[in-house]
N, C-alpha and C positions, 0 to 999 in steps of 0.2 A: 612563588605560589602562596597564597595568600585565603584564608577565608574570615570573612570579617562576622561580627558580630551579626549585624543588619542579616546578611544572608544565611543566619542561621535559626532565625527568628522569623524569617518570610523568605525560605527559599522557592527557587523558581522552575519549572521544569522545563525549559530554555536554557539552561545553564548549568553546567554542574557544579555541585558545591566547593572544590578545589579548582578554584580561579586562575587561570594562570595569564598574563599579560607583560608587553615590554613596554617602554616608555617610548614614544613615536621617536624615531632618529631623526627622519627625514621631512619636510616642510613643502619641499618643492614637487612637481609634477609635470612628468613631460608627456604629451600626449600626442599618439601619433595613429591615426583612425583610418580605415580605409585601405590597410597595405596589403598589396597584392600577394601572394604566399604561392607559390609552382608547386604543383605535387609533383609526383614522379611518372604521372600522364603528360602534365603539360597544363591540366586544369587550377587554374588560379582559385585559391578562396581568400575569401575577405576578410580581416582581423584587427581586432583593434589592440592597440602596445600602449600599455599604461605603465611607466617607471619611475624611481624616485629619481630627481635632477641633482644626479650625480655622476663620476667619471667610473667609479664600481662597478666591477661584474658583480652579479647581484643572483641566486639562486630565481626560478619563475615557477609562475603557479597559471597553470592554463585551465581554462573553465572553455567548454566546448562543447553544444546543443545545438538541435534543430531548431531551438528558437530562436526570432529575428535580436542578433548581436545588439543592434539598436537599442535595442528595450531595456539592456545591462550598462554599467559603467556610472560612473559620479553625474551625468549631466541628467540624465532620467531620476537619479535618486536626490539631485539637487530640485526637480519639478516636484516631482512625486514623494514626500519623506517615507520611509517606512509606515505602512496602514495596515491595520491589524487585521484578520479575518473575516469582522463584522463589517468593517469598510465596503462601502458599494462602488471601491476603487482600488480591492485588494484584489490583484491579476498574478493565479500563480506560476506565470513562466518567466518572472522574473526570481531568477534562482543563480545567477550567474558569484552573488558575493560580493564586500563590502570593498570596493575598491581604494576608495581612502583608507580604509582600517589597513589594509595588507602590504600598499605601495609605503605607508609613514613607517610601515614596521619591516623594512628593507625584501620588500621581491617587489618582481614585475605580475603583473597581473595582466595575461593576456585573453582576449574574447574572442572565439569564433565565430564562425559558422561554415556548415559541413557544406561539399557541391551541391546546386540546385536548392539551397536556399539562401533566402535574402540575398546580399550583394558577390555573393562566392557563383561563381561558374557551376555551369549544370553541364552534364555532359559523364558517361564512363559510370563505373563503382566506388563508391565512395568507402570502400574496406579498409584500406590503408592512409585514408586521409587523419587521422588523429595520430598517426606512428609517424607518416612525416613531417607535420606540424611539429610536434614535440624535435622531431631529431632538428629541423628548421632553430627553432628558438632555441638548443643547444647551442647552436654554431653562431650564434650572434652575438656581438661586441659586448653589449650589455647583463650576458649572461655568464655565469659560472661553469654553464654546465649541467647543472643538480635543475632537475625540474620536474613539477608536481602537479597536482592540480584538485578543483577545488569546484563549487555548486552542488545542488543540489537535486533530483528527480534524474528530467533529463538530460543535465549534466553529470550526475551522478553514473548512471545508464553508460554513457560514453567511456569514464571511468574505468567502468568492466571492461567495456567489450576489446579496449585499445591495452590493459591489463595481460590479456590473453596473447597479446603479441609480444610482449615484453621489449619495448625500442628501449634500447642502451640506455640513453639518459633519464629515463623513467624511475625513481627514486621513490616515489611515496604516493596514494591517493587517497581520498576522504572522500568515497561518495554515500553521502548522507540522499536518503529517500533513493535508495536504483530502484527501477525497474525492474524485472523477473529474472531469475536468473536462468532460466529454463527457454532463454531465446537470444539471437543476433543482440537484441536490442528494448526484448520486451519478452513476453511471456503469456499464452492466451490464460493456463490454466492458475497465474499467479493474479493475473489483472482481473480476472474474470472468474470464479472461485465456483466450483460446483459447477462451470457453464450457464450461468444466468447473467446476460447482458445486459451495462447499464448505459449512461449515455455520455461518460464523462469525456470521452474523445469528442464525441459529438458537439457538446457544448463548447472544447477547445479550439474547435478551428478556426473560430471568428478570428484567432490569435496566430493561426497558419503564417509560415513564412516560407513555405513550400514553395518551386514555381511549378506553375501549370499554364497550361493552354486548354479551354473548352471549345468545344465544337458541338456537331449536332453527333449525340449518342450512333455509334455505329457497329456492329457485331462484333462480339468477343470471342476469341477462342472457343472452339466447341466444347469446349470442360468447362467451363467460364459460364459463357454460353448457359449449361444445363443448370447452372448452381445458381444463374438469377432468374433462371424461371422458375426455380423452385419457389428462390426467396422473392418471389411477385407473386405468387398465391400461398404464400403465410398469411394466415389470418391475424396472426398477433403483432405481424411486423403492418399490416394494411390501416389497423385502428388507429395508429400515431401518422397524422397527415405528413410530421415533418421528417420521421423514417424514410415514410415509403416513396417522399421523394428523394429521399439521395437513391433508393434500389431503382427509382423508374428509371434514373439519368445513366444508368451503366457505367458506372466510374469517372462517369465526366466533371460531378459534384464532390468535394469531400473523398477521395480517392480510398485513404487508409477506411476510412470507417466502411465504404462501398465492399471492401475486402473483407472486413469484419462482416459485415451482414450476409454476405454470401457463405462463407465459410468459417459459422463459427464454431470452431473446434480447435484439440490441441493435433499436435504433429506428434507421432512419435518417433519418426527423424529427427525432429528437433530435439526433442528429449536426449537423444542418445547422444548428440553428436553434444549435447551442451554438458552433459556428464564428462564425457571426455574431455573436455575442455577445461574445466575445473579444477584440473594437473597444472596447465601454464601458466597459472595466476600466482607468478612469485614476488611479488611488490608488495609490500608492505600495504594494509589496506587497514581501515578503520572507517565502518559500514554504521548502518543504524536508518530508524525512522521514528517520526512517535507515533504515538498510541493513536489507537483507532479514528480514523475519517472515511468517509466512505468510500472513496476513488485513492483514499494511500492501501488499496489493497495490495496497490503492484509493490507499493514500497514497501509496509510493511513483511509481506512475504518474502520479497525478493533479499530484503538485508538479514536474514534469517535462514535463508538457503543458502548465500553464499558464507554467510558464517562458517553454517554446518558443513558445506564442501570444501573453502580452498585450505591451504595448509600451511600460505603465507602468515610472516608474523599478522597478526591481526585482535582487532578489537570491534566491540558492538554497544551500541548505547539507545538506547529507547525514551526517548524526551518525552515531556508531560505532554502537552499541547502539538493535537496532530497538521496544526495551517499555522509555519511562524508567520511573522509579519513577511509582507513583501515592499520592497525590495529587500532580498533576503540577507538579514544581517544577523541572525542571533548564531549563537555557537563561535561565535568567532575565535572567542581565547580558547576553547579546545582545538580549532583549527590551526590556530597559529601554534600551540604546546605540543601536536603532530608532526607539524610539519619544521616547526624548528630540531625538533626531534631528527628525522630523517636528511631535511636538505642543510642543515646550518651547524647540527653536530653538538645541538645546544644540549645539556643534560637536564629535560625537563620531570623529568620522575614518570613520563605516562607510562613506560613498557614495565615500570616496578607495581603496579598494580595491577589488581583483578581485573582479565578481560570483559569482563561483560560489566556497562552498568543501567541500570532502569530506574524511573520514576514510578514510584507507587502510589497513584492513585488514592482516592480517600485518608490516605496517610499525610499524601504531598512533601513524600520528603524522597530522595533519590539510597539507592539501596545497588552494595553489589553482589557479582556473584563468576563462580569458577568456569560454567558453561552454561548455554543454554538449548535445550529446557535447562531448570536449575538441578543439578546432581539430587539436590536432595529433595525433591520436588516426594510429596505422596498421591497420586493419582488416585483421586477418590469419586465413588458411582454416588449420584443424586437419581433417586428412581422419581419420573414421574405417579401423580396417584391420582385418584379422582377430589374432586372438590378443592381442584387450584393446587395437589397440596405437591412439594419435592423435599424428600426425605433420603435420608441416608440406609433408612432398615430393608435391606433386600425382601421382596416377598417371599412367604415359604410355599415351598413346590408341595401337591396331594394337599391340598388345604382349599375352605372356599375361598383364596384368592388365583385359582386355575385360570379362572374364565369371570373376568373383568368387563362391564360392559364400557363400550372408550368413550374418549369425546370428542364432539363433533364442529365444527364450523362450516360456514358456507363463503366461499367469496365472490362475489359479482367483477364481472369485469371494470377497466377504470372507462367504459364506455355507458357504464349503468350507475357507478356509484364514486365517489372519492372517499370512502370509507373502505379501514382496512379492516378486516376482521380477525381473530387472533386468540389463540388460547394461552393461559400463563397458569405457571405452576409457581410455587414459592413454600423457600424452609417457614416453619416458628422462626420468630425473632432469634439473634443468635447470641446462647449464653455468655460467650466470648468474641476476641476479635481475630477472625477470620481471614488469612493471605491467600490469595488465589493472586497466581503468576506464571504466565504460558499459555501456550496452545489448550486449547476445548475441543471437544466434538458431544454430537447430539447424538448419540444413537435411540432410531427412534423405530418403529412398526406401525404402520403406517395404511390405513386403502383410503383411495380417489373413487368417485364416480367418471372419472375423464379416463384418457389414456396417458397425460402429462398433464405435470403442475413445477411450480418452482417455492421448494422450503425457504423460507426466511426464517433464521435464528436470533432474535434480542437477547444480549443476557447484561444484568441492570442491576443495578445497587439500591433495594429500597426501604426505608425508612429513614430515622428511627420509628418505630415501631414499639411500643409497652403493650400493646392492649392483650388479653387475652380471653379467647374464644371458648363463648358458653353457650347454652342454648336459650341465654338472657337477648330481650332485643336491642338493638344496640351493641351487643361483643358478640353475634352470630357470623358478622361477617369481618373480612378484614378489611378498612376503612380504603375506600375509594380515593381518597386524600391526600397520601403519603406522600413525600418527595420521593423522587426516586431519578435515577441517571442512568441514559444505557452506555455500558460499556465498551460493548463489543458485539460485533453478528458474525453470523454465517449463511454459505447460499448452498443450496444445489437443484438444479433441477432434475428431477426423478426419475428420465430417461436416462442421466449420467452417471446414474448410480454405481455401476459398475467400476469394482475397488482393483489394484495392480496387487496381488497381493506381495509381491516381492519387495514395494516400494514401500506399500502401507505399515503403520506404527498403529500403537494403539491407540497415541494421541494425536494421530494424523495421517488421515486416513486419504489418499491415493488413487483419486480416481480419474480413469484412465481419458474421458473427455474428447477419446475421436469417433470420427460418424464412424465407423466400426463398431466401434463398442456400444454404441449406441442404442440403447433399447425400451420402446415402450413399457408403458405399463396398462397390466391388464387389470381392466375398470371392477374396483370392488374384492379384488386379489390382498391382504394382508400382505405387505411387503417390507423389509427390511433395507433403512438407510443410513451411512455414517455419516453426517454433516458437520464439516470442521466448521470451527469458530475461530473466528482470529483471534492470535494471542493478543494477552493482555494484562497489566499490575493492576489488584487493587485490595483493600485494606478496608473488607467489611466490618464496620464497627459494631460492637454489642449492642443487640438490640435492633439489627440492620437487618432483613431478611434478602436473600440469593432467589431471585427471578429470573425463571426464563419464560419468555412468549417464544409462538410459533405462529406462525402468519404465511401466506401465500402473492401478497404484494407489498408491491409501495407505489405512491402516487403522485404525480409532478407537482409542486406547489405553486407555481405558477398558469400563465395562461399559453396555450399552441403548445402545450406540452411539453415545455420548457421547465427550467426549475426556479427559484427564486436565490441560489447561492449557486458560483459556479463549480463547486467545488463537491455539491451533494446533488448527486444526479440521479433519478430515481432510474429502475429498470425497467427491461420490457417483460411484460405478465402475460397469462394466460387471457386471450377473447372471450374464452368459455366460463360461464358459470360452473364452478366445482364444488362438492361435498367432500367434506377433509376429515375422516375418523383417527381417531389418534389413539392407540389400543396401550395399556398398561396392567401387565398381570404376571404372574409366576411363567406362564408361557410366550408371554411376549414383552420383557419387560424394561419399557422404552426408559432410557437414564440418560441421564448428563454428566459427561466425563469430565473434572476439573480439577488443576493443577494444586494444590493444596502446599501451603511451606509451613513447615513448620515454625513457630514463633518461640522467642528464647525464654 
């Protein structure tokens, strides 16, 4: 373990600053693609067996997703080299792991794919298809035994859920970016935050390796049934031509998202039954995501829950940049320093250090800490105020700040305008520098003229900033100009409001997201909402002021309503013209909750 100068002078938030690496053993590659694998139905799935060309048993690392196996492995990464984000050829379900880096440094690295997709047999449940594969790759020549596994999102995902069964030779897992923890396999109210749907599955599919059969659309289940004639007279689902064809086609189109549009909501069966579940997760795990992207909601919530729940040895790490490159190769000398850790017996020093580590932002240097939220975290109210401004001085109550008049926006549907509209508050320039680290929430008072809307929460990093404000022209306002970065959001749509209080924290607030609970709002009523913010590091500097906007859309940047990256997918908004008061006084006094660390 090594950290060199170079990295300490330009470190990287891909990498943690305690390097850890072996010298490649192995040179050779035996490559055996295509092998047919018997569950314990009878259903064959397809796999591909990547090993160092040797007579050794060898510990394995299985990497296993709904996405087509194809697409992973050295021959794709030999076409394709790693592209980075901005690449108009960075595709992120290439997540499977660097297969050369991991076969030279002695495992096997093998690829899936679950029944009914790509070249694996369809047919039966696919529930115990990741228990028998692993206990498979146990019993085979080439292995030891010990075996792990390894990707990212939704192999990460798989990770968990195959976690919860705990098959014998299950040793260790690394699922960096899961999915929700609050589901089989996903999580409505982790991916979908406040209930305001975006369209990042949508845009996925082109990348489906699902199999199906289309026909001509034919009645569905009478419950089914009721829930797409609903959603065929949504007006806000009608305005996106390329929605309201998948809801015409009755699930024949795009199946998963068909489901999503009929019924979107959380389960609170699933809630419960994934609570409980959260017990059997005894395998060593070491979870994480990075910082904010708009569609890693599922990840970053979901490595963040399952932190907080399982009770296995575990660790969490929050990387700088939230899109690595694809094909996904970064992280790898912590992958291998885990997992030599667990399957090879190696003593790499990871379990001697602080569980938790993050990159912090504005700082750009990696930071740890004992749990997360961070123990020593100080939770401090920024009250919204009139004339842009967020301050830290609570108003005082029996004074004229009783009865505050609010502020207001309007926003047009995206069938009238591609403008978003949006109010912002912000501190003075800050005397000092500034740690905020963790979960946020908006608490905000709030009336519509509609009966629903959907909160959008920015919170931004802006300046630097000197200038200060006189009644001189020129220092009246705060300059239009500034750099500034947004951090982190938050959603909720305003019928969702409704908080569990059992579940709810202060700084993360719990709301309950099924058509049950589901409740209008009455148009022009002063109404009370808690909008979480995804957590988040960052290290405002002196001189830097703390921004938050509040906004009601976002808007496709592309044309057919498409976006122009696939990975930032806008949502679906109100059709109706709405008027947004946003009230801030001694009686209703809207704040921004934020994690505060104290600096040494």
């Amino acid at each position: 373990m090594t950290t060199t100068v170079g990295e300490k002078l330009a470190p990287a938030g891909d990498r943690l600053p305690v390097h850890y690496d072996r010298a490649p053993q192995y040179t050779g590659m035996i490559a055996e693609r295509d092998v047919a694998v018997a569950m314990r139905d009878g259903i064959n799935l397809s796999v591909d067996v990547y090993r160092p060309d040797t007579a050794e048993r060898l510990p394995a690392l299985l990497a296993f997703a709904i996405y087509n196996k194809d697409l992973q492995g050295p021959d794709v990464a030999s076409a394709l080299p790693p592209q980075p984000a901005w690449s108009s050829l960075w595709a992120g379900p290439l997540e499977a792991g660097d297969t050369r880096f991991l076969v030279s440094r002695g495992y096997v690295h093998v690829i899936g794919s679950p029944r009914g997709v790509g070249k694996s047999d369809s047919g039966g449940s696919r529930q115990w298809d990741s228990y028998d594969l692993i206990e498979w790759i146990a019993r085979q020549p080439w292995c030891d035994g010990n075996v792990g596994m390894v990707g990212i999102s939704g192999f990460g995902a798989e990770q968990l859920h195959v976690a919860r069964q705990n098959p014998p030779h299950l040793k260790a897992i690394m699922p960096l970016d899961p999915r929700g923890a609050y589901g089989v396999l996903g999580s409505f109210r982790e991916e979908y935050p406040g209930g305001v749907i975006h369209l990042f599955r949508y845009y996925l599919m082109h990348l489906a390796a699902l199999h199906g059969a289309k026909g001509r659309p034919g009645a569905l289940p009478p419950d089914k049934e009721a829930l797409w004639q609903e959603a065929m007279n949504n007006p806000d689902y009608k305005m996106y031509p390329h929605i309201f064809n998948v809801i015409a086609q009755k699930g024949q189109h795009m199946p998963p998202f068909f489901q999503l549009l009929i019924e979107p909501y959380d389960s609170e069966a699933a809630v419960e039954e994934a609570e409980k579940s959260f017990a059997n997760i005894k395998v060593p795990t070491y979870t994480g995501s990075g910082w904010y992207g708009y569609t890693y909601k599922t990840h970053l919530n979901g490595a963040q829950n399952y932190f907080e729940k399982i009770s296995a040895p575990k660790k969490l790490m929050f990387a700088g940049p939230a899109h690595h490159e694809r094909p996904f190769h970064a992280l790898h000398g912590e992958i291998l320093r885990w997992h030599d850790h667990w399957l090879k017996g190696i003593d790499t020093g990871i379990m001697n250090e602080p569980p938790v580590h993050y990159w912090v932002m504005g700082a750009n240097e990696w930071r740890a800490g004992a749990d997360w939220p961070l123990p020593e975290t100080q939770w401090t109210k920024f009250y919204l105020n009139s004339w842009e401004r967020l301050q830290t001085a609570p108003f005082v109550p029996s004074s004229a700040e009783d009865d505050l008049p609010p502020d207001a926006f309007v926003q047009m549907p995206p069938t009238q305008t591609n403008t978003v509209q949006s109010l912002r508050y912000l501190t003075d320039p800050l005397p000092q520098d500034v740690l905020v680290a963790g979960p946020a929430v908006l608490n905000l008072f709030a009336a519509i003229d509609q009966d629903d809307t959907n909160w959008f929460v920015i919170l931004k990093d802006v300046g630097p900033d000197v200038s200060v404000r006189t009644v001189r022209e020129g220092e009246r306002e705060i300059p239009r100009d500034l750099p500034e970065r947004e951090l982190t959001r938050g959603w909720l749509k305003a019928s969702h409001r409704a908080l569990d209080p059992k579940r709810s924290k202060p700084w993360k607030p719990w709301h309950k997201l099924t058509r049950a609970a589901q409740k209008k709002v009455t148009p022009g009523e002063i109404t009370e909402y808690a909008i979480e913010i995804l957590a988040t590091a960052n290290l405002f500097r002196r001189g830097h002021r703390i921004c938050v906007e509040i906004a009601a859309a976002d808007m496709p940047t592309g044309v057919g309503g498409a976006t122009n990256a696939e990975y930032v997918p806008n949502h679906i908004v109100s059709s109706r013209t709405t008027l947004h008061k946003v009230y801030h006084d001694a009686k209703r006094p809207s704040h921004l909750l934020l994690p505060i660390i104290p600096q040494a």
